[in-house]
N, C-alpha and C positions, 0 to 999 in steps of 0.2 A: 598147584595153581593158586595165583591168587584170588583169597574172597570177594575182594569189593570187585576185581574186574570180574568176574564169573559173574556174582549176582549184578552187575551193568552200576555201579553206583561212580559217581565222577572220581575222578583223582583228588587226594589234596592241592589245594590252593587253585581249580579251577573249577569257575562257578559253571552250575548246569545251565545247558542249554533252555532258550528262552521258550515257553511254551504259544503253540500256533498263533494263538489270538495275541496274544503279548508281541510277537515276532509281526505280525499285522499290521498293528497298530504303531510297533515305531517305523515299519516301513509306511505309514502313511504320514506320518508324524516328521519325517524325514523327507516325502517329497513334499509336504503342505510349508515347510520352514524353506528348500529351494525354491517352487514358487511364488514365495511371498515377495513381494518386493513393493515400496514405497513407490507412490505414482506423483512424480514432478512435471510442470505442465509451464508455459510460457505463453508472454503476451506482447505483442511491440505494437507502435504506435508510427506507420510510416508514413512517409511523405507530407502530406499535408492532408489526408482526407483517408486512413485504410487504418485499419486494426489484424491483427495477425494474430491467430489462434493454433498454436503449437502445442501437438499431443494431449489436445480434448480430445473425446470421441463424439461418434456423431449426433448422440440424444443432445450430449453437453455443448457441442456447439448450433444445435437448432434452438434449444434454451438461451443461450445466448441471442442469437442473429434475433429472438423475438424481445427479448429483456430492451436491447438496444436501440432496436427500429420504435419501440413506443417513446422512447427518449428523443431521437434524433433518425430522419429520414434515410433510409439506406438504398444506395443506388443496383450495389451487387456483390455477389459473394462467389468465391472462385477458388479455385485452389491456387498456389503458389510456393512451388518448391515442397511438400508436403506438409505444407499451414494450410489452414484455410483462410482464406483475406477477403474482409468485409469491405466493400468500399462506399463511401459514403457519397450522400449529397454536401456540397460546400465544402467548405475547409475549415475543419473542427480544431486541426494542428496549426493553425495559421496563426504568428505572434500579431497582436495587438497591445497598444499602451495600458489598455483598459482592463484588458481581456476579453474571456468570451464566457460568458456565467454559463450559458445553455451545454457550452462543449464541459465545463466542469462537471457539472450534474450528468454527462453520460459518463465520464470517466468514473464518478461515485457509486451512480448507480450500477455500475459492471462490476466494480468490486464486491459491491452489497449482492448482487445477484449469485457471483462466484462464490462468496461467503457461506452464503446459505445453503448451495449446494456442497460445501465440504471444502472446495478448494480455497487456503488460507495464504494468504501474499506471505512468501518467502524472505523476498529483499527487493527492494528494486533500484536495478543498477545501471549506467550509463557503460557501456561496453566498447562504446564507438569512440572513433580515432577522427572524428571528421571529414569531409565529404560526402557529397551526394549519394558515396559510389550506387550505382544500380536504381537511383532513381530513391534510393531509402534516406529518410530522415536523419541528420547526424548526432541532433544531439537531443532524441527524447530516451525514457529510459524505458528500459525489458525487464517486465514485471514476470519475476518468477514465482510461481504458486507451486505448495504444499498440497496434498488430500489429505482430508481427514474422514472417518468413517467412525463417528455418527459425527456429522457435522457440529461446530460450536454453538450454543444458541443464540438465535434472530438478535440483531441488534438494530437502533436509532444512528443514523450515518447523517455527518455535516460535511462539506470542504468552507475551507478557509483562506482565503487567499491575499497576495500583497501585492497589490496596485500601483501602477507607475512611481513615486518616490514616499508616499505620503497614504494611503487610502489599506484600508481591509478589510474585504467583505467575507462574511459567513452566510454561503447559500446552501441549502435555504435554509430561511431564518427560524434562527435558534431557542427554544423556549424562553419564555417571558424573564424567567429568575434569570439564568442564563445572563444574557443580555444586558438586565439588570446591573448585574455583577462585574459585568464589563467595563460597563460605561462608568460606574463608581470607581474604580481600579483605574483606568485608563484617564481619568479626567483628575483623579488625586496625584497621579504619580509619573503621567507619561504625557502634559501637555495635549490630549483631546482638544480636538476643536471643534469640531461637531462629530452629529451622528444623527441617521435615518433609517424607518425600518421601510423598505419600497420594494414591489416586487417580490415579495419573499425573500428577502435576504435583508441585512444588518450590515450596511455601511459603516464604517469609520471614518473619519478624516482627522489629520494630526497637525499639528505646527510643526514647520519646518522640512526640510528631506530624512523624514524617519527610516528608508530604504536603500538612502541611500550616503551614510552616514559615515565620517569619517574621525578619525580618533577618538577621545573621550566621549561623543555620540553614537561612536557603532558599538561599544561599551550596553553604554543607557537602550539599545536597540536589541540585544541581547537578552536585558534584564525585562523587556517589556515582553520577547520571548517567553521566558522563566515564568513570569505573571500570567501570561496566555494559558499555557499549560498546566499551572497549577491550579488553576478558577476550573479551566475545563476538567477535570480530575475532582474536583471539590463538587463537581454536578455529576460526575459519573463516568464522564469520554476519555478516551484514552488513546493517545496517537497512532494512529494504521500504518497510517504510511503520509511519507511528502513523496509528489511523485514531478518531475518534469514532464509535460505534456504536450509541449510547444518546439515544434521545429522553427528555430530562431537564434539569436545573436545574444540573449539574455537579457532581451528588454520585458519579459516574465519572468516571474520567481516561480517556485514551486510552487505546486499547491497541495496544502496539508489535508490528511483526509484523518478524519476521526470517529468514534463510533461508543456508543454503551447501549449496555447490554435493555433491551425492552420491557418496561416495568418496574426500571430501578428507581427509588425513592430514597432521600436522604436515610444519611444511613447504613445504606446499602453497600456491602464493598464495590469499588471498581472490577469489570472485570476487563482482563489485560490477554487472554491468551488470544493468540494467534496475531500478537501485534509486534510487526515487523520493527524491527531497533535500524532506521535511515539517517541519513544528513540532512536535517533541518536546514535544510542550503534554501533560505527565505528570501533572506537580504542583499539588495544587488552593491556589495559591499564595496567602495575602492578607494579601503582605508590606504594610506601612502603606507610606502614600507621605511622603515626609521633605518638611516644608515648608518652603523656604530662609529663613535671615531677613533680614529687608529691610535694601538698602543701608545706609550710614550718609548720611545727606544732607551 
């Protein structure tokens, strides 16, 4: 008889059996890793008055329906197709030359509110092919959201937006330096024409159609871009998201939403996580397209 099997000892080259707690544990280890799964969440912006809340759950969309209603009057909330749909008073998604600063500040504030609870804007994308169909908006975009678990920390949120051909306001209005910065930058290198601080927001006005610029100007409209972004970055903010929020023909641009972290003081790094990488699609651009001309044969 063999020794090792008589006294119970393993064979070579096979490891012993795992003992009870050990064997437990990666049986818990094993259903805690199939369990787990990253929680993705969506947002649409339909018709011209409704918001659409796709796999929240219910604590997170009653946080919601209240974040909102302090912002902007809500008529009703309902389900729909298994979203839940906020529908508003007025028409928040309705285009205007001007815009609508108050519909901006609810779109802000939803993101800021979402933020804080962990869910972090993924991308947001325009998905739709055009038409009405079913009564939905065709061309605003479906903000997809992230969880995150501990959420990222509280930050300071602006939008920034770009008005009929010529105009940019930052509501609400942006700390003093800030603004400062702006109007120095913007008035050396980009034609300024004026500027106001009213209402809690920070008007711009420029010379000429800055929006709507065509060759070596849509160039220069670019570059006043690049300068936006890097002033804002040089105070701390850092791009969220540009989101389309207007069911319309593109007489709006986007509007850029921005954010740094609470408490930051020169100095300070930027902080950038959970900041979605979109198409700064600003400018209602219609630059001609140059038609090459044809070989020589």
């Amino acid at each position: 008889m063999n020794k090792d099997k008589s006294l119970g000892k393993p064979s070579a080259g096979r490891a012993p059996p795992p003992m009870a707690v050990e064997a437990t544990a990666l049986a818990e280890s094993s259903r805690d890793e199939l369990s787990f799964q990253t929680r993705f969440a969506c947002i649409t912006l339909n018709r011209d008055d409704r918001i659409r809340l796709i796999n929240f759950n219910a604590r997170e969309v009653s946080a919601l329906v209240g974040v909102l209603g302090s912002v902007w009057p809500i008529q009703d909330v309902r389900v729909c197709g298994g979203a839940e749909e906020i529908k508003l008073q007025g028409f928040p998604w309705m285009e205007r030359s001007n815009g609508d600063d108050q519909a901006r500040r609810l779109v802000r504030r939803m993101l800021e509110a979402l933020y804080d609870m962990g869910w972090v804007l993924l991308a947001a994308m325009d998905v739709s092919r055009g038409g009405y169909g079913k009564g939905d908006a065709p061309h605003t975009d479906s903000l997809v959201f992230r969880y995150e678990n501990p959420p990222p920390p509280a930050c300071d949120w602006l939008s920034i937006s770009f008005d009929r051909t010529d105009k940019m306001k930052i509501v609400d209005a942006p700390p003093g330096d800030l603004a400062e910065a702006l109007i120095a930058e913007f008035k050396a290198n980009y034609r300024l024409k004026s500027h106001e601080l009213q209402d809690g927001r920070l008007k711009l006005k420029f010379h000429g159609n800055r929006w709507q610029a065509s060759g070596e100007e849509s160039v220069m409209s670019r570059m006043l871009l690049l300068s936006l972004v890097g002033i804002l970055e040089n105070f701390g903010y850092s791009v969220y998201a540009s989101v389309d929020q207007v069911n319309g023909s593109g007489l709006e641009a986007d509007v850029l939403i921005v954010k740094r972290m609470k408490g930051w003081k020169s100095g300070m790094p930027t902080w950038h996580q959970g900041r979605t990488t979109t198409c700064l699609n600003y400018a209602k651009d219609v630059e001609a397209t140059e038609t090459a001309s044809p070989a020589a044969s």
